[in-house]
N, C-alpha and C positions, 0 to 999 in steps of 0.2 A: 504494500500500500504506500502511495508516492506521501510523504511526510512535508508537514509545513515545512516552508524557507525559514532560515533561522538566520536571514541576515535582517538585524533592526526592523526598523521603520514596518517593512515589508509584510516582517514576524507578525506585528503587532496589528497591520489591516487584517490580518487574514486570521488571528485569535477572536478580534471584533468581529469579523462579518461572522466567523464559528458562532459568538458570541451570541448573536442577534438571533441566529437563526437556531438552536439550541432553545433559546430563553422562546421565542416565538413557535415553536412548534411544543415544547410544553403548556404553554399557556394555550394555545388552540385546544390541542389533546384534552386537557385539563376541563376548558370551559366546558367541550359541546360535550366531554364521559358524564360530568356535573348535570348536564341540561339535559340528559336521555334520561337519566335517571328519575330526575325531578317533573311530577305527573303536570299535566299542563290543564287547562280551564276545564277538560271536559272530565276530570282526576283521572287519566291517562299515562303512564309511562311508556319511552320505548324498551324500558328495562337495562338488565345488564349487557345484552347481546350488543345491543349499539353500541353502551359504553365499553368493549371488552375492544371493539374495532377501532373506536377513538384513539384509548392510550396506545393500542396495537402501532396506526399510524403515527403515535407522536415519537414512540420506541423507536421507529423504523429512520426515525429522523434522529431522534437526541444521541441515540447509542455511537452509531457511525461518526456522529462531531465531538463524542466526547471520547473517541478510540482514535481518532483523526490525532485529536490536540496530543494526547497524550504520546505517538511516535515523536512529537517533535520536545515536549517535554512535561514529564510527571503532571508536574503541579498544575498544569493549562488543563490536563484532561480532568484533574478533580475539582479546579475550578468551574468549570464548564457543568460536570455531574451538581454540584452543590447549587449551580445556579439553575439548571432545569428543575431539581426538587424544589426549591425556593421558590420560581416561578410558578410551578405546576399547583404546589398548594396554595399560594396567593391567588391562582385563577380558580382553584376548588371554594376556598371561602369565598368568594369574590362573586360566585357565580349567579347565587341565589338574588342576592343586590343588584346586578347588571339586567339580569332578568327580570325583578321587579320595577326596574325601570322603564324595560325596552314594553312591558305590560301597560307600565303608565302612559307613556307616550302614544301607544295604541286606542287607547283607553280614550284621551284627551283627544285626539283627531278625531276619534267616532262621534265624543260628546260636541263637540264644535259643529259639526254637522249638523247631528241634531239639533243644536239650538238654532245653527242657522233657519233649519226647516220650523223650527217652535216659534222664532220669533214672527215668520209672514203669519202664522198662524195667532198671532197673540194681537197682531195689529188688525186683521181681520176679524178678531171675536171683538175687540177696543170696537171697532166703526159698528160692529152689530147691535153690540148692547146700548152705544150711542144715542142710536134711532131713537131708544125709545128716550132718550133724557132731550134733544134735539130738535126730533120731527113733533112739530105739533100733535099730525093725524096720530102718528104711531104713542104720543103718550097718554090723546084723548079716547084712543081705543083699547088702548092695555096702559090703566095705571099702577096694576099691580109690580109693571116693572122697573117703579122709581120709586115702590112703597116697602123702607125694608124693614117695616112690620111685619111683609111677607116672609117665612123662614124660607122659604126657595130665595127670595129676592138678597133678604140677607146674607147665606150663604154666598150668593153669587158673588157680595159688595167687599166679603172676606176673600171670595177666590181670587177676584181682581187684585187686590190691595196686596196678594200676595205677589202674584208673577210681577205685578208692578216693581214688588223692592226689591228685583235683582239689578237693577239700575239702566241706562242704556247702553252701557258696553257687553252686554250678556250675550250679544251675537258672535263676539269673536272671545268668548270668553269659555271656560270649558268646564264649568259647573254642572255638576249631572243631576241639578235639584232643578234648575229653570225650567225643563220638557215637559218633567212631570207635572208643574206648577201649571202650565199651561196647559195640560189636557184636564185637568182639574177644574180650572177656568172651561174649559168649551162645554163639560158635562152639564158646570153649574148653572151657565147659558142656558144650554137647552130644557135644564130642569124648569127653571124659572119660566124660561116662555113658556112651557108645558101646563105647566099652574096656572100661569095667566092668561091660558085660553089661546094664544097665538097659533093661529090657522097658518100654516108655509104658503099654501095656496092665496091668501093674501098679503103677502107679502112678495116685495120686488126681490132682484139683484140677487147676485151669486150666491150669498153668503147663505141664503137656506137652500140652496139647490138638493144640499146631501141630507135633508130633512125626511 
């Protein structure tokens, strides 16, 4: 097996690149043995078979660099062993955390979405329940819906006041309380006109289409 150069400078790139690549193929190995193991949202594992093939791979790599150093001198090859075990177990502890992270950031894109989608829906139910604070016709025909005597109407003034105080950066915001806030709001909507006798059929415009 052709042995590192052991002239200076030259020595010393080619311990480093050992180096890197040693420390980086433990930590691979390490992470994803760690992340087969560990069951995922559905409480799933891949089991040990995965992990048996990870470190498998990382061996296939570290051994060879830590047999490599060592023709050229002792101490490089048990440096090199002591820093792939070092590295290997900081990416084993490490794993669960990275992972919980990589979960959050998932997590936070999906809920972003949805609020994007909750918000046209929040401003949509705002311009419905409107009508009836607004439109003359619509509060001289259902006053129950400005009366919050009524506990439908009431509820409704608490549903509002809720999705209200997420404030108005809630759209690019990634609060996974705002969605539900708002479907809360359209139930209490439709409860309220339901009480108050509100016919779909007279009434205009989109917003009771799905009535």
């Amino acid at each position: 097996m052709t042995s590192l150069s052991q002239s200076g400078a030259l020595a010393f790139w080619q311990f480093l690149a050992l180096a890197v690549v040693v420390a980086g193929a433990a930590f691979v190995s390490a992470f994803f043995a760690r992340k087969h193991l560990v069951a995922d949202d559905d409480g799933v594992s891949e089991g040990a078979d995965g992990a048996f093939w990870d470190v498998f791979a990382g061996l296939a790599v570290v051994v060879p660099g830590v047999v490599l150093a060592s023709f050229t001198w002792p101490w490089a090859g048990l440096a090199l062993g002591i820093l792939a075990a070092g590295t290997g177990l900081a990416a084993w502890a490490a794993t669960p955390r990275l992972l919980g992270r990589q979960a959050a950031r998932r997590t936070a894109r999906t809920t972003r979405v949805l609020n994007e989608a909750a918000a046209e829906r929040h401003r949509s139910a705002l311009a419905r329940w409107q009508r009836y604070e607004l439109d003359p016709r619509y509060s001289i025909d259902y006053p129950a819906m400005s009366d919050p005597r009524q506990p439908e109407t009431a509820a409704l003034i608490r549903a509002i006041k809720a999705a209200e105080g997420f404030g108005g950066t809630v759209r690019t915001s990634a609060d996974p309380a705002y969605a539900p806030a708002v479907e809360r709001l359209e139930h209490a909507l439709t409860a309220a006109e339901r009480a108050a006798g509100v016919s779909p059929a007279a009434l205009s415009g989109p917003d009771h289409a799905h009535h």
